[in-house]
C-alpha positions in Angstrom: 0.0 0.0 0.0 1.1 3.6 -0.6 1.7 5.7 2.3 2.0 9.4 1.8 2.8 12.3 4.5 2.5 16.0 4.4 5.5 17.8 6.5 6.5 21.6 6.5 8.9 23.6 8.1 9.1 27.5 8.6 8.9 28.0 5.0 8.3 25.3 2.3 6.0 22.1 2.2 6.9 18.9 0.9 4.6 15.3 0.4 6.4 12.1 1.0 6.5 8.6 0.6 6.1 6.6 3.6 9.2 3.6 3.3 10.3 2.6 6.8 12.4 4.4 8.0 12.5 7.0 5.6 10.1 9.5 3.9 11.3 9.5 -0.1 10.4 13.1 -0.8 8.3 13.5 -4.3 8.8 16.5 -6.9 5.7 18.6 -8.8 3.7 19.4 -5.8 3.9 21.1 -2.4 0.9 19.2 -0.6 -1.2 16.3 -1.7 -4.4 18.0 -3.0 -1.9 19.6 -5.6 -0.6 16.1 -6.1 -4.6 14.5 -6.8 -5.5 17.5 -9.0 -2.3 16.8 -11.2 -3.5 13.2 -11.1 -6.8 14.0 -12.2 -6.0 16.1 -15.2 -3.0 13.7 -16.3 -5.4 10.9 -16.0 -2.4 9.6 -13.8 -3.1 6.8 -10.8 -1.3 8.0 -7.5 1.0 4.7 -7.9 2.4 6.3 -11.3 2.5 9.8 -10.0 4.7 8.3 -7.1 6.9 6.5 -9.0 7.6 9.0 -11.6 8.7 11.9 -9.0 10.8 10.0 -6.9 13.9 13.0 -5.7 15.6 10.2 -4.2 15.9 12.9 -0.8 15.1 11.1 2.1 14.4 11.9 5.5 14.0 10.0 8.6 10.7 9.4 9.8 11.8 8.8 13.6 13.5 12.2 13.8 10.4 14.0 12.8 7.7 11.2 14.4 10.0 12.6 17.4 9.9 15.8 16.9 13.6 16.6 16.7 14.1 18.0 13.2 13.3 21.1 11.7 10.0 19.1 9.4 6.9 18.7 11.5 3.9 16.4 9.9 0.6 18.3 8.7 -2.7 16.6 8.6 -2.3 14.3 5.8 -4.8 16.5 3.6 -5.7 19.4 3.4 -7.0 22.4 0.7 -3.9 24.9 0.9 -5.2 28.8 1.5 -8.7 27.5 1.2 -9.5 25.6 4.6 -13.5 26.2 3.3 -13.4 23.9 0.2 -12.8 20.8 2.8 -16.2 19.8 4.8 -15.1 17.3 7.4 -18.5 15.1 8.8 -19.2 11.7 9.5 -21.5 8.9 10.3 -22.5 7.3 13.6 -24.2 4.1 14.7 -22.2 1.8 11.7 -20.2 0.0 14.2 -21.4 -3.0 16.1 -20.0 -1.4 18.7 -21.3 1.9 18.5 -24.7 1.1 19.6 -23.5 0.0 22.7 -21.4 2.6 23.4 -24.1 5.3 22.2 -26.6 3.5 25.1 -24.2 4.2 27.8 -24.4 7.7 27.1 -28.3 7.7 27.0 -28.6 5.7 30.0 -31.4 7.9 31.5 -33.1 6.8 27.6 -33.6 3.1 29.0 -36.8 1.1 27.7 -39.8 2.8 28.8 -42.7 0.6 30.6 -44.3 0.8 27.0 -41.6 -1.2 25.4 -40.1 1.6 23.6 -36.2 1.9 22.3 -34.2 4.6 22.2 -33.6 6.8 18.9 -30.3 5.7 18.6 -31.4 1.8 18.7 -34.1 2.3 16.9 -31.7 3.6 14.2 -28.5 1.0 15.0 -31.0 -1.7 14.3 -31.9 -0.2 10.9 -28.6 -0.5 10.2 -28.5 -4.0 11.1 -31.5 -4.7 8.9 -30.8 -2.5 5.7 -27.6 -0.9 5.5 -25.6 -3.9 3.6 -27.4 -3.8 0.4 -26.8 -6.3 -2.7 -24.6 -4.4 -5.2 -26.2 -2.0 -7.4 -28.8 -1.4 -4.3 -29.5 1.5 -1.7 -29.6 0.7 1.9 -31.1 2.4 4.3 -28.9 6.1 5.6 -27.1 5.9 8.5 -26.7 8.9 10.9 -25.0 11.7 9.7 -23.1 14.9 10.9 -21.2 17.9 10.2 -18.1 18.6 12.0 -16.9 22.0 10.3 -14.0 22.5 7.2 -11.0 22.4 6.9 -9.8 24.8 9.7 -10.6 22.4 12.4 -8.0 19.4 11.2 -5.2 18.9 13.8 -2.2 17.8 13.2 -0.7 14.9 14.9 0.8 15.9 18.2 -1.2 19.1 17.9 -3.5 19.6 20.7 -7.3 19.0 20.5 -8.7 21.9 22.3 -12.0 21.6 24.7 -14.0 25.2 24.1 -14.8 27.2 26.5 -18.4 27.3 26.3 -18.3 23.2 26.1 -18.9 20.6 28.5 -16.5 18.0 27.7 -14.6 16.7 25.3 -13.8 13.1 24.5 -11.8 11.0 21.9 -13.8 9.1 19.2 -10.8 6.5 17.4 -12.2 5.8 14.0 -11.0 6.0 10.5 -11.7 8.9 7.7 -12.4 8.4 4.1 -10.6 11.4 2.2 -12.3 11.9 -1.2 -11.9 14.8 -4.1 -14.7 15.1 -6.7 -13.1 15.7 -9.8 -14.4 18.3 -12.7 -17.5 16.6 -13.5 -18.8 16.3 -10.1 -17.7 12.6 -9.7 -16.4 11.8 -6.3 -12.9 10.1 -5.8 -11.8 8.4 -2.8 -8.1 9.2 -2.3 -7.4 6.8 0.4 -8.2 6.3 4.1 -6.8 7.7 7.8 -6.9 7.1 11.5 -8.6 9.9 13.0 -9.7 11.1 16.4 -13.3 12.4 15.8 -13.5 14.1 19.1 -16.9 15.5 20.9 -18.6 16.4 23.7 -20.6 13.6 25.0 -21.5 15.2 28.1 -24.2 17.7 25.9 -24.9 15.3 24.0 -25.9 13.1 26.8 -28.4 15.7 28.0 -30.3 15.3 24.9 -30.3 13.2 21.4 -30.9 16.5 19.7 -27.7 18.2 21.1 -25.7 15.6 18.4 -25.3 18.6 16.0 -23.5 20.7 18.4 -21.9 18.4 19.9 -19.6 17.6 16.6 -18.6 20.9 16.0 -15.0 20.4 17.7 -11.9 20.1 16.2 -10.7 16.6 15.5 -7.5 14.8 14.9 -6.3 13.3 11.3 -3.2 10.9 10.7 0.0 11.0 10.4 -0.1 8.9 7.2 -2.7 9.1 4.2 -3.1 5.0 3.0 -4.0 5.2 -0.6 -6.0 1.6 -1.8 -6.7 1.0 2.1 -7.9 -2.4 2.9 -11.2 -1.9 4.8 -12.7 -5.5 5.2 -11.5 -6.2 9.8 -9.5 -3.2 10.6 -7.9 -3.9 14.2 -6.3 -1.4 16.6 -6.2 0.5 19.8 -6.7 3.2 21.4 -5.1 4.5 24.9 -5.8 7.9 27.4 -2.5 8.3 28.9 -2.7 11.1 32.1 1.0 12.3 33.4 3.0 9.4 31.4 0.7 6.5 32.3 -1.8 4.7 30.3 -5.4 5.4 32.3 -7.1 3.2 29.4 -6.8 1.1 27.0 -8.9 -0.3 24.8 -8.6 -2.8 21.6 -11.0 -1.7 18.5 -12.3 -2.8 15.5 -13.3 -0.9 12.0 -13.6 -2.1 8.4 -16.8 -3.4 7.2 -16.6 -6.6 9.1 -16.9 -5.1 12.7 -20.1 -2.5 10.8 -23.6 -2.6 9.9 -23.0 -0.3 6.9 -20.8 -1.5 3.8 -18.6 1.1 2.6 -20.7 1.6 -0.7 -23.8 2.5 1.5 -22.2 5.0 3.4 -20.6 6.8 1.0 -23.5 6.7 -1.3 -25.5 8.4 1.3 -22.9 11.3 1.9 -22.5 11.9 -1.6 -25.9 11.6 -2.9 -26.4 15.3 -1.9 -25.8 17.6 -4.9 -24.0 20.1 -2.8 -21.4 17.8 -1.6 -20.6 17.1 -5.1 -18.5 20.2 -6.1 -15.6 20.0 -8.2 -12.4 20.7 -7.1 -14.1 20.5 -3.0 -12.1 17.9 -0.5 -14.1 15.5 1.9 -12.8 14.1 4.9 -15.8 11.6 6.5 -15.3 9.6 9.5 -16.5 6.3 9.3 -17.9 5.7 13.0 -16.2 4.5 16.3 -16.2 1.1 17.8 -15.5 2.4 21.7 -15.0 5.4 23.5 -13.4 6.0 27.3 -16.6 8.4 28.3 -18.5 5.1 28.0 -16.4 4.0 31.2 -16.5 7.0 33.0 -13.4 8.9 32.1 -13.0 12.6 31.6 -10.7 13.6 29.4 -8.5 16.5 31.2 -6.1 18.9 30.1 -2.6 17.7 29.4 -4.2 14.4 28.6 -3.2 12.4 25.4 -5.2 10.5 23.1 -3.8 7.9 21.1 -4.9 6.1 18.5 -3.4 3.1 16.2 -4.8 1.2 13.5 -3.0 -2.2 11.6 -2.2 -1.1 8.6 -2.2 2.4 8.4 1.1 3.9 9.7 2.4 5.4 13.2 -0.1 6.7 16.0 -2.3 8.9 16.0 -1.2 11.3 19.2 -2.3 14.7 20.3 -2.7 16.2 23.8 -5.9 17.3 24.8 -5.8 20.7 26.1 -8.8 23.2 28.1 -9.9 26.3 27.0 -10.0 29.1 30.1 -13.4 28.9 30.9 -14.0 32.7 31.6 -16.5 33.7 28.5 -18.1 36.3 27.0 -21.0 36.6 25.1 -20.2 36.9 21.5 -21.8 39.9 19.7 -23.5 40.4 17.0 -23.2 44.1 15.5 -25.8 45.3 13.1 -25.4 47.1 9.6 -28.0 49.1 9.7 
């Protein structure tokens, strides 16, 4: 599989080949959006553009990874000078997991004496039911969010910031589809990375309808961008380490054997919408978590760090969780009149 990187330092930007223990830097294009738009006007795979600008500079990944040389890694996409033409969103309730998880929030939504589920349930076990159609078919949707653009994209080691006006904040290991839709509107799935979606669950907690709000957070993406990902039992981990100790640790599973959803059905429902179908725009989805610590009771708290590893697709995903001063003030609205 192809492996590519984003690093900068204080003035240029270079994409990279992933070939332990080295990055092989690449010619003709400063970030990896550039690198898919030459692609798509070439009518060039990413394999070919890869092995046609080879520089033969290499760096070493465990210098940077360690953060002793003058590169630092980016998020492994992003839309240069125009953080607005990349929507970041997702889709919850695909895992077989999730449902479970999603219940432990809502534990005050437990069956009423009438027999009734929970919206979340009610919607997992759709899922279940409809959301692995034969080939050619529709499924049923899935859940679906918004999380922001490109703006909110961390960086690995970069810290995940809890707002001050939220409630919480709390790491959501899952893994991100990154797609560009090409000049006639068709989308085009780049490759796949392990992301931290990152909420607050405590709002959400308070009520179903609170979701929304609760996405719009910033969320962590990478370090490496896997192009042909395999995405059939996906297998990994994620730990919450608190002043150099693991507090928990937890194994996970993604790819469509641990989901309710096949790929096809969930990307079928994000794109159907016309609006998401703009050419030259960047998508970054997240595919849905299998666990999450606030289902055990943890807080996440400042100087925290989130980790998060999946087989197959590079180095951990680390980045600090840091807490916004909770002294606020009203933001306000002036008025051309």
């Amino acid at each position: 599989m192809i492996r590519l990187v984003q690093i900068a330092d204080q003035s240029t930007r270079r994409v990279a080949l992933v070939d332990e223990p080295y990055l092989r830097c690449l010619s003709g294009a400063s970030s990896i959006y550039e690198l898919t738009q030459f692609c798509l006007g070439t009518h060039n795979s990413i394999a070919e553009y890869v092995d046609s600008h080879r520089t033969g500079e290499s760096l070493l990944f465990d210098e940077i990874y360690d953060r002793r040389s003058r590169w630092r890694l980016l998020p492994p996409i992003d839309v240069p000078g125009r953080p607005s033409r990349l929507l970041v969103s997702g889709t919850g309730l695909t895992h077989l997991g999730s449902a479970r998880e999603r219940q432990a929030m809502h534990v005050v939504e437990q069956l009423d004496p009438d027999g009734a589920i929970t919206d979340s349930m009610r919607m997992f076990r759709w899922g279940v039911e409809g959301g692995r159609p034969p080939e050619g078919r529709i499924g049923v949707a899935p859940e679906w969010f918004y999380k922001g653009d490109g703006s909110i994209l961390r960086a690995p080691f970069d810290p995940l910031e809890i707002p001050a006006f939220a409630e919480d904040g709390g790491e959501e290991a899952e893994i991100a589809g990154i797609y560009i839709i090409d000049d006639e509107g068709t989308p085009c799935r780049i490759g796949m990375a392990q992301g931290n979606e990152f909420s607050d669950h405590k709002f959400e907690r308070r009520n179903y309808l609170n979701l929304a709000g609760s996405k719009l957070r910033p969320c962590g993406l990478g370090p490496e961008l896997v192009v042909s990902a395999e995405f059939g039992d996906v297998r990994g981990e994620v730990c919450i380490e608190r002043e150099g100790a693991c507090l928990w640790r937890q194994e996970i599973m993604s790819g469509e054997a641990n989901m309710c959803h096949s790929l096809a059905n969930l990307e079928h429902h994000h794109f159907k919408f016309a609006v998401h179908r703009q050419p030259g725009s960047v998508h970054v989805h997240f595919f849905g978590a299998d666990a999450l610590s606030f289902g055990k009771g943890i807080v996440l708290r400042d100087g925290d760090v989130a980790e998060v590893r999946f087989d197959g697709f590079g180095r951990a995903l680390r980045n600090p969780i840091r807490e916004a001063d909770k002294s606020v003030e009203p933001i306000r609205v002036n008025v051309l009149a």
